[in-house]
MMTF fields as JSON, N, C-alpha, C and O atoms, coordinates in Angstrom:
{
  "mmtfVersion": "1.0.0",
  "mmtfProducer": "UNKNOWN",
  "numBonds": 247,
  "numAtoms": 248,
  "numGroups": 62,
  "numChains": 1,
  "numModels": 1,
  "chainsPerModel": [1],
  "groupsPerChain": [62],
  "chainIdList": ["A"],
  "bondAtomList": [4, 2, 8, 6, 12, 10, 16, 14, 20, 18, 24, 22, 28, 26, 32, 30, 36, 34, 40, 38, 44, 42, 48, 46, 52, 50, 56, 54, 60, 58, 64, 62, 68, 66, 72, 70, 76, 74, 80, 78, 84, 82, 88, 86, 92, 90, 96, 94, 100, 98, 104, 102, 108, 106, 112, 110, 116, 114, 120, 118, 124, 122, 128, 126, 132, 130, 136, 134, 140, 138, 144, 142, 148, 146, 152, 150, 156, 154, 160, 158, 164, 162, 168, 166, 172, 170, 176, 174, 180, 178, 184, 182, 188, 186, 192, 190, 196, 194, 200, 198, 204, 202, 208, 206, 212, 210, 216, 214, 220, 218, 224, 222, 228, 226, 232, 230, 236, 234, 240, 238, 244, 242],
  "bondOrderList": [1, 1, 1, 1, 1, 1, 1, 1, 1, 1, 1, 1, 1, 1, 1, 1, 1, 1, 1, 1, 1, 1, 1, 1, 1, 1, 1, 1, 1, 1, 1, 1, 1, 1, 1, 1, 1, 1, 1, 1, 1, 1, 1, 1, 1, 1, 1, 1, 1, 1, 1, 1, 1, 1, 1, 1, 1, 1, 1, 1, 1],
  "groupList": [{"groupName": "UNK", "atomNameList": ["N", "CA", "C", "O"], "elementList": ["N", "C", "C", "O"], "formalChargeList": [0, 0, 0, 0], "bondAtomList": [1, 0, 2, 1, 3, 2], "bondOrderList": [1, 1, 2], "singleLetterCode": "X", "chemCompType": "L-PEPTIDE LINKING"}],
  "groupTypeList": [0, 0, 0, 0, 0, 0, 0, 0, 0, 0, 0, 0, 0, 0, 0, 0, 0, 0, 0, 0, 0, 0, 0, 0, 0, 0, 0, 0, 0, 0, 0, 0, 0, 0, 0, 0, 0, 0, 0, 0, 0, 0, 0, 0, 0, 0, 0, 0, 0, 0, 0, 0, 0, 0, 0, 0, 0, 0, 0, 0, 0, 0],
  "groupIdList": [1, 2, 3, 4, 5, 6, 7, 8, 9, 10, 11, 12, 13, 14, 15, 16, 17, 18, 19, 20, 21, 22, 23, 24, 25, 26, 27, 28, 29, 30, 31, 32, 33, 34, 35, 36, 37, 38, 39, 40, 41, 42, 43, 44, 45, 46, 47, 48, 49, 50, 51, 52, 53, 54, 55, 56, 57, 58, 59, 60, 61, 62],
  "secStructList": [7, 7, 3, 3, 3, 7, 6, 6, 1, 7, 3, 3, 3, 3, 3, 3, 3, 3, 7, 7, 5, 7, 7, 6, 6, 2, 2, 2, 2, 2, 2, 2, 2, 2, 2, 2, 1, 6, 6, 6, 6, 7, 7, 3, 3, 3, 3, 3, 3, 6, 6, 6, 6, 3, 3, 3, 3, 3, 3, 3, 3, 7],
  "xCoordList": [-21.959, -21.356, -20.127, -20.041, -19.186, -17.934, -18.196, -19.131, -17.547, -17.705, -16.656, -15.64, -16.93, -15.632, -15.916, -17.033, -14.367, -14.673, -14.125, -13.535, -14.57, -14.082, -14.05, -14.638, -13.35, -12.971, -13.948, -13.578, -15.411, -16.657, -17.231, -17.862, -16.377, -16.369, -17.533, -17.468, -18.604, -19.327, -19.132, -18.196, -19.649, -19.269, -19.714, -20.861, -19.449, -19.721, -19.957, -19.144, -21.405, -21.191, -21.293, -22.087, -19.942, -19.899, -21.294, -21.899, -21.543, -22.574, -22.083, -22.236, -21.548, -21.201, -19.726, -19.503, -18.811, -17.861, -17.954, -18.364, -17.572, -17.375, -16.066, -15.534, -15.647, -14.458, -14.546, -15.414, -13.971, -13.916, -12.133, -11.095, -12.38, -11.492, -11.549, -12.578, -10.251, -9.818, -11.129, -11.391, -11.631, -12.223, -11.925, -11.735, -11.879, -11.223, -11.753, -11.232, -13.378, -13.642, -14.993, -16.034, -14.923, -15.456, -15.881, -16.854, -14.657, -15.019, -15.864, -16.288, -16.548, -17.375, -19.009, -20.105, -18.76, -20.082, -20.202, -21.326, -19.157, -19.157, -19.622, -20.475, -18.931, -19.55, -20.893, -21.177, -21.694, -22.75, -23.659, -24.704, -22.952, -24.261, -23.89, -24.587, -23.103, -22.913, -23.709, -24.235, -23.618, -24.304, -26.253, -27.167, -26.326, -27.763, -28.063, -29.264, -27.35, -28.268, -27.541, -27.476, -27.104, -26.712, -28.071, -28.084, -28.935, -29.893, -30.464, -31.222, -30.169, -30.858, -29.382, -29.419, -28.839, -28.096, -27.092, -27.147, -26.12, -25.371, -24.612, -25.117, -22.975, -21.886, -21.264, -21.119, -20.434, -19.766, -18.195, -17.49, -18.031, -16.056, -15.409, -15.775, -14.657, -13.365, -12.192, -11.765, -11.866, -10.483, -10.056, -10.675, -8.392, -7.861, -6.384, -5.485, -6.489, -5.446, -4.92, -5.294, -3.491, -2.513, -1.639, -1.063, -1.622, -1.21, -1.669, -0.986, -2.764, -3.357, -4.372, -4.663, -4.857, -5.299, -6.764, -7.491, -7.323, -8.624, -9.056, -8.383, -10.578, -10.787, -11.905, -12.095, -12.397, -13.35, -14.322, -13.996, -15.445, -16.495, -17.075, -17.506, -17.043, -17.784, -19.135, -19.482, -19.666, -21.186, -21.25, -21.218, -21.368, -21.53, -22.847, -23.439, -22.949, -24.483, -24.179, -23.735, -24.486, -23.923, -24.736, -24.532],
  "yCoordList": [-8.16, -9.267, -8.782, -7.666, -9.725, -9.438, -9.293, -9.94, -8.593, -9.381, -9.695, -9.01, -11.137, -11.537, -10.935, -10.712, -10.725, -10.616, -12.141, -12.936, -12.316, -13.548, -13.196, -12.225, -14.053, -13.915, -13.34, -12.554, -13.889, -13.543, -11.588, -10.979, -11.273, -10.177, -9.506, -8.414, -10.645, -10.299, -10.605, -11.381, -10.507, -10.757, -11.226, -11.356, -11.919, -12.895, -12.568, -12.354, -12.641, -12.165, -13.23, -14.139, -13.066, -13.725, -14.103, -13.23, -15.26, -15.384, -15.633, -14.771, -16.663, -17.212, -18.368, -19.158, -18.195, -19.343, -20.159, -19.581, -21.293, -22.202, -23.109, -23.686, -23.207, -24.29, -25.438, -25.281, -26.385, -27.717, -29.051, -28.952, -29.497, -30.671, -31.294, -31.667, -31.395, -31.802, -33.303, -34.03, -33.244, -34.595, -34.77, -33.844, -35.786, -35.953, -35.662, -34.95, -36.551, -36.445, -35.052, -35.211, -34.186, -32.949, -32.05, -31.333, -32.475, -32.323, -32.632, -32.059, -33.621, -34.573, -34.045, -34.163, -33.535, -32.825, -31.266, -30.842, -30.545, -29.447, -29.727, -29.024, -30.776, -30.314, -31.212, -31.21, -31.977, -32.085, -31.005, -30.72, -30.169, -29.013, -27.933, -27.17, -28.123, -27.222, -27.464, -26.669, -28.849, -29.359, -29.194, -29.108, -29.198, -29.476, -28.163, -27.928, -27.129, -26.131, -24.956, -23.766, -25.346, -23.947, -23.03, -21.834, -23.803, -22.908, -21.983, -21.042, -22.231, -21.453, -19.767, -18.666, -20.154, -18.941, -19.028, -18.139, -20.144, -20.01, -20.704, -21.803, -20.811, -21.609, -21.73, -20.646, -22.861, -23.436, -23.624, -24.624, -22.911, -22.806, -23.86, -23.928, -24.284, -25.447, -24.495, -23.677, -24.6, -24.403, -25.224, -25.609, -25.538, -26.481, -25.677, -25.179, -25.743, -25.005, -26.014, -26.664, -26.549, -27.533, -27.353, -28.306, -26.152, -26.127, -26.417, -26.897, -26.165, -26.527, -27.897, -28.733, -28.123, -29.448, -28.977, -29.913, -28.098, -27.628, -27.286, -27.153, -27.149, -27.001, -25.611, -24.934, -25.361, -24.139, -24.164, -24.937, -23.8, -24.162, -22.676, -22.195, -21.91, -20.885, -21.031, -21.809, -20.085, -19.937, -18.741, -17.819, -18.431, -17.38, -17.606, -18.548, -16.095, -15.933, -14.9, -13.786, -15.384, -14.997, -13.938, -13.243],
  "zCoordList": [102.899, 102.184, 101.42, 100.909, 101.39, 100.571, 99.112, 98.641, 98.408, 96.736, 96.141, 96.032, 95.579, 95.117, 93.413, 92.946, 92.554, 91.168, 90.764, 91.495, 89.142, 88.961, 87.28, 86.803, 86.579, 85.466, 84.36, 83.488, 84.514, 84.037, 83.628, 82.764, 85.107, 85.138, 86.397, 86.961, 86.571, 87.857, 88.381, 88.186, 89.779, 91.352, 91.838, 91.409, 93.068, 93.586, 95.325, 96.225, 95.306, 97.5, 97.89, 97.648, 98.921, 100.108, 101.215, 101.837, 101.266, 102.174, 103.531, 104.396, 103.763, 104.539, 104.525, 103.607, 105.842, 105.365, 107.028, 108.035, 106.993, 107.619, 107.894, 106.945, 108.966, 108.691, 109.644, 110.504, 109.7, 110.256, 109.99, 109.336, 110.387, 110.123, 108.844, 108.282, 108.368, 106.985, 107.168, 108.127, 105.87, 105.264, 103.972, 103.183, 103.742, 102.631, 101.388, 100.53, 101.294, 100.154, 100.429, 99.792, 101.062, 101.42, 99.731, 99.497, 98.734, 97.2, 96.832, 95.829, 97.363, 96.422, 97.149, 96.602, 98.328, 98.683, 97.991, 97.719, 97.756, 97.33, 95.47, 94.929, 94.78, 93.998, 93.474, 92.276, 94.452, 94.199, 94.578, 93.992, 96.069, 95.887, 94.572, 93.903, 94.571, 92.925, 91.601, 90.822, 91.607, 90.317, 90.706, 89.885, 92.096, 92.099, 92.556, 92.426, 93.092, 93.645, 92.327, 92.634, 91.106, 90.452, 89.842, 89.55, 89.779, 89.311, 90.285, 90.049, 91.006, 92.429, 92.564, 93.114, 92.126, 92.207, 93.454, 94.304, 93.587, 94.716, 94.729, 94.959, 94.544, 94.432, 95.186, 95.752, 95.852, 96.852, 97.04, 96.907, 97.234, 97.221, 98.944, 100.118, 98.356, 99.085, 99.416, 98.601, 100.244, 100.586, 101.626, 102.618, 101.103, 102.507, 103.067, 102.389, 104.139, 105.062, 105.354, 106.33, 104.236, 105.14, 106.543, 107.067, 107.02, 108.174, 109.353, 110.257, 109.414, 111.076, 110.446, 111.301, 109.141, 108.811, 108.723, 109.054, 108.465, 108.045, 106.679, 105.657, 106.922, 105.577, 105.437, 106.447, 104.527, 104.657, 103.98, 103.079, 103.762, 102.713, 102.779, 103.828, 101.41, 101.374, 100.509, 99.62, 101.073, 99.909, 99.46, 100.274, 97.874, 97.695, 96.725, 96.198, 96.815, 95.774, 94.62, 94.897, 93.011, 91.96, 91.688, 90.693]
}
C-alpha cells in the first residue's frame, strides 16, 4: 500500500483506486460514505481528470 502524509501528521494507506466516467454528483456518494463509514477507519478521496472526462475514487485506511 502507498502512504499518503497529510497535515495531521499520520498517514494514510492507499487501498485501492478506481476510475470511471465523470458523474456529476459522484460528491455526494463520497461524502456520505465518509460520514457513515468514518468510524470504521477508512476515507474516500475524489478526484476529477478534466481531460479525458473521468473521475477517480480512492480508499484509504487511516
Amino acid at each position: 500500500m502507498k502512504e499518503i502524509k497529510h497535515s495531521g501528521g499520520a498517514g494514510l494507506d492507499l487501498i485501492a483506486v478506481r476510475s470511471f466516467k465523470t458523474y456529476d454528483d459522484m460528491y455526494k456518494v463520497v461524502d456520505f460514505l465518509n460520514k457513515t463509514l468514518k468510524d470504521k477507519g477508512v476515507i474516500f478521496g475524489l478526484t476529477k481528470n478534466k481531460l479525458n472526462e473521468t473521475m477517480s475514487i480512492s480508499i484509504y485506511e487511516i
